[in-house]
Every structure is written in structure tokens, then in C-alpha cells.
C-alpha positions in Angstrom: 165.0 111.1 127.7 167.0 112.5 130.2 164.4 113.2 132.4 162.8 110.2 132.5 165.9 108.7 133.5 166.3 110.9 136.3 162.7 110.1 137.3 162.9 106.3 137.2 166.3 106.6 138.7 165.1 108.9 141.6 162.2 106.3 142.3 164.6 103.3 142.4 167.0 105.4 145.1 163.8 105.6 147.0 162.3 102.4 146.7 166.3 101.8 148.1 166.5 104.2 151.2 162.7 102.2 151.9 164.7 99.2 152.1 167.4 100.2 154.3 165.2 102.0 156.8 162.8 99.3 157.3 165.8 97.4 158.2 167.0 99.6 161.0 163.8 99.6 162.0 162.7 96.0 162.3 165.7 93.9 162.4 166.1 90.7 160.6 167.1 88.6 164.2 168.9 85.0 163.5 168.0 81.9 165.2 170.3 78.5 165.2 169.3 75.4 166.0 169.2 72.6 163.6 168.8 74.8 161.0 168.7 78.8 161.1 166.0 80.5 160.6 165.4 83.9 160.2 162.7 86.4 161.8 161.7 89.5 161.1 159.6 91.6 164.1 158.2 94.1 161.1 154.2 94.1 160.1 153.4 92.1 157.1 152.3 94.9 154.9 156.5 95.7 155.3 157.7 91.8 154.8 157.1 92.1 151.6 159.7 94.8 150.9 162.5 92.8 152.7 163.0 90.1 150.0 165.4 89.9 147.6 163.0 90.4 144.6 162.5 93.8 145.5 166.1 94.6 145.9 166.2 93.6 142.5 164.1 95.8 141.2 165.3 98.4 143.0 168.5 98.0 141.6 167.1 97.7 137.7 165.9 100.6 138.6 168.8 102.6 139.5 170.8 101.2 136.5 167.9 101.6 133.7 167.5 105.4 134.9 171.2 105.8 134.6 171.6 104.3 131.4 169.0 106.6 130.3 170.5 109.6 131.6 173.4 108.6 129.7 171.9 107.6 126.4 170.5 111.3 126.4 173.9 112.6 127.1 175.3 111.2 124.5 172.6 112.3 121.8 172.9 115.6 123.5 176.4 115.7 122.9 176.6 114.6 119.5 173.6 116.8 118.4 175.6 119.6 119.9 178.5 119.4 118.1 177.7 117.8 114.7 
């Protein structure tokens, strides 16, 4: 269990430094008019990573590993010293 944890976990911190670096790559620029839009210079295929859905996940990621990691901890522990 603890592994797995570690696994989804490391794939979530991935998915996360994906994130970042596509946005110090390609800028999200602001434009103001009547209303303010927002525009992105990066290739579609990498649009789809800059939305908050996959942030999301991302983060559910990170956590559910964690949580994993801990759960095993804990039955680590207790097996340990029962």
C-alpha cells in the first residue's frame, strides 16, 4: 500500500511540475476591454493541461497518494508493535 501511494503520489507531482512549466513557457497574457479575456500563445495539444480540471486532479492526486502512504504507515506501525 505504501508503494502505490508513493506511485500515484509521484505521478500527481509530475502531472503538477507539467503544469507549472507549461506556464513559464506559454504565458497566460490578459486582455481588458469590456470584458477581459484571457489568451494563451501555447499549442492546443498543451491548452488542455492549463484548465482548472486538471489542477484538480493533479491535486487528488497528490493527497490520495499521501493518504495512502499514511494508511500503510499506520498498519505498519501497529503490526509492528502489537
Amino acid at each position: 500500500m505504501i508503494k502505490l501511494g508513493a506511485v500515484i503520489s509521484t505521478i500527481g507531482v509530475s502531472m503538477l511540475i507539467l503544469f507549472g512549466f507549461i506556464l513559464l513557457l506559454f504565458p497566460v497574457t490578459k486582455v481588458c476591454e469590456k470584458t477581459c479575456d484571457y489568451i494563451v500563445d501555447a499549442p492546443n495539444l498543451l491548452i488542455q493541461v492549463i484548465n482548472p480540471l486538471f489542477l484538480f486532479i493533479t491535486l487528488i492526486l497528490i493527497s490520495s497518494g499521501v493518504f495512502l502512504i499514511r494508511i500503510g504507515n499506520r498498519q505498519l506501525y501497529k503490526n509492528k508493535f502489537s
